[in-house]
C-alpha positions as CSV (number, residue, x, y, z in Angstrom):
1,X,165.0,69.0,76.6
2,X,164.2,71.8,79.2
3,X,161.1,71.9,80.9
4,X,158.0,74.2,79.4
5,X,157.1,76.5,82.1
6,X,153.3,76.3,82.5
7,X,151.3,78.9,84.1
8,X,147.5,78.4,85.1
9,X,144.7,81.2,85.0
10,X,142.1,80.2,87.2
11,X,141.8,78.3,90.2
12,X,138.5,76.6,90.2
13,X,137.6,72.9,89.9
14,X,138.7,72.1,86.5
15,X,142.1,73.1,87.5
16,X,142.3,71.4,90.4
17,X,140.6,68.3,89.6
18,X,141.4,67.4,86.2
19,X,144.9,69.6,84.9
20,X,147.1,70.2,87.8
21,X,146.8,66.5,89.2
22,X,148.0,65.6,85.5
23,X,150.6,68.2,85.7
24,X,151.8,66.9,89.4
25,X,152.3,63.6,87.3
26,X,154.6,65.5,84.6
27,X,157.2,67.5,86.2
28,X,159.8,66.2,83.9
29,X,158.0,67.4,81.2
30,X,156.6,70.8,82.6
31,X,156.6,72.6,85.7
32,X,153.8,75.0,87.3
33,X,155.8,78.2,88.0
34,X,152.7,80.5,88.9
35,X,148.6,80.6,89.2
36,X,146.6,83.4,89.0
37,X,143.3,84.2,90.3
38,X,140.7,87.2,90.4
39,X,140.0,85.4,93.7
40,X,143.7,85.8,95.9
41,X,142.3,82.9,98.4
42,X,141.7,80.6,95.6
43,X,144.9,81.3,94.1
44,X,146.6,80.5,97.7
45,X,144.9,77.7,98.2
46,X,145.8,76.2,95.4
47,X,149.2,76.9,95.4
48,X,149.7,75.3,98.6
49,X,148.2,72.4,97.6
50,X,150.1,71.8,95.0
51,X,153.4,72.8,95.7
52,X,153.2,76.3,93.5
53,X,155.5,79.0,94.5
54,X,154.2,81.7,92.5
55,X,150.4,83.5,93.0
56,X,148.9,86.4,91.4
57,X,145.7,88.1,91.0
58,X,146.5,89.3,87.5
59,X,147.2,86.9,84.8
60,X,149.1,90.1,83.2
61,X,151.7,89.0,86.2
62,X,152.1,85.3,85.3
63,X,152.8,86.2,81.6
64,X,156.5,87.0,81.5
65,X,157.2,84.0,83.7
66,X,156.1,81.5,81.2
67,X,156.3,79.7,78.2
68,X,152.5,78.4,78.1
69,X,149.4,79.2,79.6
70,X,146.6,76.7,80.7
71,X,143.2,79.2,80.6
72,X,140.6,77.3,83.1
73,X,138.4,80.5,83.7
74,X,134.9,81.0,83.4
75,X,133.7,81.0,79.5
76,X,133.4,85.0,79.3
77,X,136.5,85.4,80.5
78,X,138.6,83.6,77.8
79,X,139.0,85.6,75.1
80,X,140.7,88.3,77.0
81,X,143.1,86.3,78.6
82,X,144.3,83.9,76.2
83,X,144.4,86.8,73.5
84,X,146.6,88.6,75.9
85,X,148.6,85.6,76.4
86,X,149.2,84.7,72.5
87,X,149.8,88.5,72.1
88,X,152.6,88.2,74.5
89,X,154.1,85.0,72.5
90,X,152.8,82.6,74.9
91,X,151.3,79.0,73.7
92,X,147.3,78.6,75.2
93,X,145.7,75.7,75.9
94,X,141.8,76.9,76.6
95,X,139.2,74.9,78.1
96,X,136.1,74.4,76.2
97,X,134.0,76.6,75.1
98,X,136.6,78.6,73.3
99,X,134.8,81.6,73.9
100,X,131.1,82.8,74.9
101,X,130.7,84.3,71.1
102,X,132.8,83.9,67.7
103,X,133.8,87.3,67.0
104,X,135.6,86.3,70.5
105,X,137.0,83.4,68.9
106,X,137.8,84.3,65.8
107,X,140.3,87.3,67.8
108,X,141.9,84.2,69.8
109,X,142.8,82.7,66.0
110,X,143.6,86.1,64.7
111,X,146.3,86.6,67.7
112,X,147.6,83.4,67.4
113,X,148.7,83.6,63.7
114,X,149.7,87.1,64.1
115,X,152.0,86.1,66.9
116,X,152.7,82.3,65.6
117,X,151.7,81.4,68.9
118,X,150.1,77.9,69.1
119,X,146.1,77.5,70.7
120,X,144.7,74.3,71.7
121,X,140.8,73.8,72.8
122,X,139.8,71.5,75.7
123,X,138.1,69.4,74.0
124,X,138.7,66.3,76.0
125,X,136.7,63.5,74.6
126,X,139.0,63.8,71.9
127,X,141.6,61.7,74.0
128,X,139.0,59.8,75.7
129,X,139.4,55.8,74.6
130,X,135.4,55.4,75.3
131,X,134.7,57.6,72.9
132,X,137.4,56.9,70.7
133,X,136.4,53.6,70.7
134,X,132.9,53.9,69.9
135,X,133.9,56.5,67.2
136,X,135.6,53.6,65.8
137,X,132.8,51.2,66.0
138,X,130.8,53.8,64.0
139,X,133.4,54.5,61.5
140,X,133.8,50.7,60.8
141,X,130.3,50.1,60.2
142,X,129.4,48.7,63.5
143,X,125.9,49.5,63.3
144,X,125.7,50.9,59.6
145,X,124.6,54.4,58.6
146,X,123.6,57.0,59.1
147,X,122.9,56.9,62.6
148,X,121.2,58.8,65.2
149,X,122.8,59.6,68.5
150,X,120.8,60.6,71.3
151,X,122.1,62.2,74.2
152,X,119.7,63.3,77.2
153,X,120.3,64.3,80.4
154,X,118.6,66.5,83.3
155,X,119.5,68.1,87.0
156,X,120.5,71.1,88.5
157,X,124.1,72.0,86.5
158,X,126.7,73.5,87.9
159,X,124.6,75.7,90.4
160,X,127.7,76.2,92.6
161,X,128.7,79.0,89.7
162,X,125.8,81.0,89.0
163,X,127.8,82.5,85.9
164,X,127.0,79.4,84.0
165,X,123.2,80.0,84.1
166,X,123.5,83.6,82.4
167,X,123.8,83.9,78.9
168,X,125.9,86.7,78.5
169,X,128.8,84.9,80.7
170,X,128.1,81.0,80.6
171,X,125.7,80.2,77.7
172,X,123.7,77.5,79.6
173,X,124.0,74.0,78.8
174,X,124.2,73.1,75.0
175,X,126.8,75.9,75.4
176,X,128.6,74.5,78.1
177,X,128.0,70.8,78.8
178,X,126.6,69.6,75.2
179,X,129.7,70.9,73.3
180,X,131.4,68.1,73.9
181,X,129.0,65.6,72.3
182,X,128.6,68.6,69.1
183,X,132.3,68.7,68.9
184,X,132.8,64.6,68.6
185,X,129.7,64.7,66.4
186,X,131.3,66.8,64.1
187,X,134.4,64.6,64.3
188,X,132.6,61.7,63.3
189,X,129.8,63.2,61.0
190,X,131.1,66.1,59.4
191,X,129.5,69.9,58.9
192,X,126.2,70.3,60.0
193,X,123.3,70.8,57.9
194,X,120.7,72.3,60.2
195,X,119.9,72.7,63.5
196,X,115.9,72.7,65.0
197,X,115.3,74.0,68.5
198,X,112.6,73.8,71.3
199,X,114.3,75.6,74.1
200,X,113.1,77.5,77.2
201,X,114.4,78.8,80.7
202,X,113.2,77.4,83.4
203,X,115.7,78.4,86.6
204,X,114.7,81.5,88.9
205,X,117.6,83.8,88.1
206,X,118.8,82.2,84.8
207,X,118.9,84.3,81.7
208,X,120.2,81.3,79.1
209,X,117.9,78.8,77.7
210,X,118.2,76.2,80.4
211,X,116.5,73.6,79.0
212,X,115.2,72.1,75.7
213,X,115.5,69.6,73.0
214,X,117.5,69.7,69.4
215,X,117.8,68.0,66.0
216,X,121.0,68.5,64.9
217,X,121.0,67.0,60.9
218,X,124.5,66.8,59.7
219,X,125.3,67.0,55.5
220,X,126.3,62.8,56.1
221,X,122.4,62.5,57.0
222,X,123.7,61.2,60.6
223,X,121.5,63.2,63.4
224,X,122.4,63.9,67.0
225,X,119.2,64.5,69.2
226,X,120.2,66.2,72.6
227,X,117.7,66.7,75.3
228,X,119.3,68.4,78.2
229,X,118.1,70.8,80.9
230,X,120.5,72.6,83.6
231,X,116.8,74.0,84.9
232,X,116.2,71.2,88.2
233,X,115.9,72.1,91.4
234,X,119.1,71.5,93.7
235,X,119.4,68.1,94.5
236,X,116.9,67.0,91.4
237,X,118.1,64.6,89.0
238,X,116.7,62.8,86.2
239,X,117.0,59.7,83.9
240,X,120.7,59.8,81.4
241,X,120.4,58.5,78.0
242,X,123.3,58.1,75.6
243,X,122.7,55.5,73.0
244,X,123.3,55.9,69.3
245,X,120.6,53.6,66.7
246,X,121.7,52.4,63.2
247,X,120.0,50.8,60.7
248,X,122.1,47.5,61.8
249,X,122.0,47.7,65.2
250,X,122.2,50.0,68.6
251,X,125.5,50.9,71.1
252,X,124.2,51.2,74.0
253,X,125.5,51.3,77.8
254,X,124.2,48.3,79.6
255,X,125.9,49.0,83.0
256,X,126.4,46.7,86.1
257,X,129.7,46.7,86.2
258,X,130.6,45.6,90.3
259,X,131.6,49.1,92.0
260,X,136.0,49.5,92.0
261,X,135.6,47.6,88.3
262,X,138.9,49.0,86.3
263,X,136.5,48.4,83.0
264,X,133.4,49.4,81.7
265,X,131.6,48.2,78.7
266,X,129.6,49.2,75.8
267,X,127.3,46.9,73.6
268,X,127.1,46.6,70.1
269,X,123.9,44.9,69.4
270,X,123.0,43.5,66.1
271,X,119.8,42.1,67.1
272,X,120.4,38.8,65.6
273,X,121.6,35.7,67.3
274,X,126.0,36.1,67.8
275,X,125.1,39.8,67.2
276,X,125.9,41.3,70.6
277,X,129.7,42.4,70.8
278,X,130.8,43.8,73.9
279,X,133.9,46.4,74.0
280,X,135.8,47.0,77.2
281,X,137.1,50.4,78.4
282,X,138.8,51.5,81.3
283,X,136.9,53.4,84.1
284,X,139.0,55.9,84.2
285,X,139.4,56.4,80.5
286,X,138.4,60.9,81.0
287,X,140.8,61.1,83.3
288,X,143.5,59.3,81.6
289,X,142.1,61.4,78.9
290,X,143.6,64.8,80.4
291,X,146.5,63.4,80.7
292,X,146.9,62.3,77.1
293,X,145.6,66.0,76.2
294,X,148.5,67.5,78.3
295,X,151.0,65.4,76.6
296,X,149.6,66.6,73.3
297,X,149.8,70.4,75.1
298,X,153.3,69.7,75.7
299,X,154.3,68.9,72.0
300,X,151.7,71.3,70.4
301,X,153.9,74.1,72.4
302,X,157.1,72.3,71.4
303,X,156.2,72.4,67.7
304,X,155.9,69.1,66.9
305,X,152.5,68.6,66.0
306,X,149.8,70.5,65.7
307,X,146.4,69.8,67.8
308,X,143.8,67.7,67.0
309,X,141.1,70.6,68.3
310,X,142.9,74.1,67.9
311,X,140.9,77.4,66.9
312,X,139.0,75.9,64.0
313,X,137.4,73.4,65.7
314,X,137.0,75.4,68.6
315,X,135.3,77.7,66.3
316,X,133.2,75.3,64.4
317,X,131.4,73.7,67.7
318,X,130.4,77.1,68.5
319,X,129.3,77.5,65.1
320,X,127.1,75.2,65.7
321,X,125.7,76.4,68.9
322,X,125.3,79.7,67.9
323,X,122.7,78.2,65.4
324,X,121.3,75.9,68.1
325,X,120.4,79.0,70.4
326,X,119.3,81.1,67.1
327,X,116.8,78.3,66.8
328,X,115.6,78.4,70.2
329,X,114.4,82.1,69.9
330,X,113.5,82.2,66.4
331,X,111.4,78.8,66.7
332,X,113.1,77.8,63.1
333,X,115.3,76.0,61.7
334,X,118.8,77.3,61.4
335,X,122.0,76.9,59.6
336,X,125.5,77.9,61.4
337,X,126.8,81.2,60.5
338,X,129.7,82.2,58.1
């Protein structure tokens, strides 16, 4: 079977730390024939680090080149080129978010089926055994249901790329960051129900809500609370809290593992005496995780399978955080659109 010929728009750090180190491990499977890069620098850089004879500062450039495109840009930028690459007959993988708004979206699936084109969405925790494995737990009755899953976490964000902080280009982070805990939630739960926002923005120069709290209540009755705030000063961190509480017990994350440990842990705890099960995960389950999600790339563009997050759940998870931010401003509870 010939190699798929894999170009990558974008040269920042989730192409250089998470997909190209996977694709260095996959060369009999694909091989990087170009980057490209608004930034020409970047796009050097990167090339010479990882062995890339091609760069460009035009992903128009890299399109006849290929057979598949790996779209690692910032969020605003999506649409455009992976709807340019789909129109041109090439497969897309596109990093999560799908897009910074669903009319964008809903053009990425709307090229792909015109074009038969295939679109996977980075949705990584998909392929990540932690939370496969607590997924499980939950889905076997671990801890009963319904359940509610809280998910809080504070600092600075990504303050090295202001884009992120504006809401016409990042989204801010339920947008960027939280998507990955709506998408699994709606893997385990189902559709959501309602959403019910407190949200500000607290970060000189940010235009997103930066910060806030939500109630997410999905149609299963299951509820994901997520308190996180990108709006810190540099250097600020606060207290992380991921947990999930059932009316038989609580997973929770106890830590302490010695530092180099190839395992971490979770708890299930039942509260009762024998009730405490412990379930063992490799540290480096996300980053095995890309990997696994390339593989899946691989065949997705191959047409053997189709993926487990393509453009409708891409579009659902920002379904969903379109009604998150609605709530923010309107101070109400709201449903996702369409």
């Amino acid at each position: 079977m010939s190699r798929l010929r894999i170009g990558v728009v974008g040269c920042g750090g989730i192409a250089n730390d998470a997909h190209l180190p996977q694709l260095a491990e996959r060369k009999e499977a694909a091989e990087v024939v170009g980057v490209a890069d608004i930034n020409p620098e970047a796009a050097r850089k990167t090339a010479e680090r990882w062995g890339i004879a091609r760069t460009h500062a035009d992903h128009h450039a890299l399109l006849p080149d290929v057979d598949a495109v790996l779209v690692c840009t910032p969020t605003y930028t999506h649409a455009p080129i992976a709807i340019d690459a789909l129109n041109a007959g090439k497969h897309v993988f596109c990093e999560k978010p799908m897009a910074r708004t669903l009319d964008q979206a809903e053009a990425m699936r709307a090229a792909s089926q015109k074009s038969g084109a295939r679109l996977q969405v980075g949705f990584v925790r998909r392929f990540d055994d932690e939370w496969l494995a607590f997924g499980e737990a939950l889905r076997a009755g671990a801890i009963g249901r319904p359940v509610v899953w809280r998910d809080v976490m504070s600092g600075p964000g990504p303050h090295w790329s202001p884009w992120f902080f504006q809401d016409e280009q990042g989204g801010g982070p339920f947008l960027d960051g939280a998507i990955h805990t709506i998408d699994f939630a709606l893997h385990l739960f189902g559709p959501l129900a309602w959403v019910f926002t407190h949200g500000r923005t607290m970060g000189a120069g940010h235009t997103a809500v930066d910060a806030g709290s939500a109630s997410l209540r999905f149609e299963s009755g299951d509820e994901l609370l997520l308190a996180w705030s990108w709006g810190l000063p540099v250097g600020c961190y606060g207290g992380r809290l991921f947990e999930i509480l059932g009316p038989g017990g609580r997973i929770g994350w106890p830590g302490g593992e010695p530092q180099g440990s190839e395992t971490r842990r979770f708890v299930v705890d039942r509260g009762e005496p024998g009730g405490r099960e412990e379930v063992s995960f490799v540290s480096k389950s996300l980053t095995k995780g890309f990997g696994l999600q390339l593989d899946e790339f691989f065949a997705v563009a191959r047409g053997e399978r189709e993926p487990r997050s393509g453009a409708r759940e891409g579009i659902e998870a920002l379904r969903v955080v379109d009604a998150l931010l609605r709530s923010a401003r309107s101070g109400q509870p709201e449903t996702p659109a369409g």
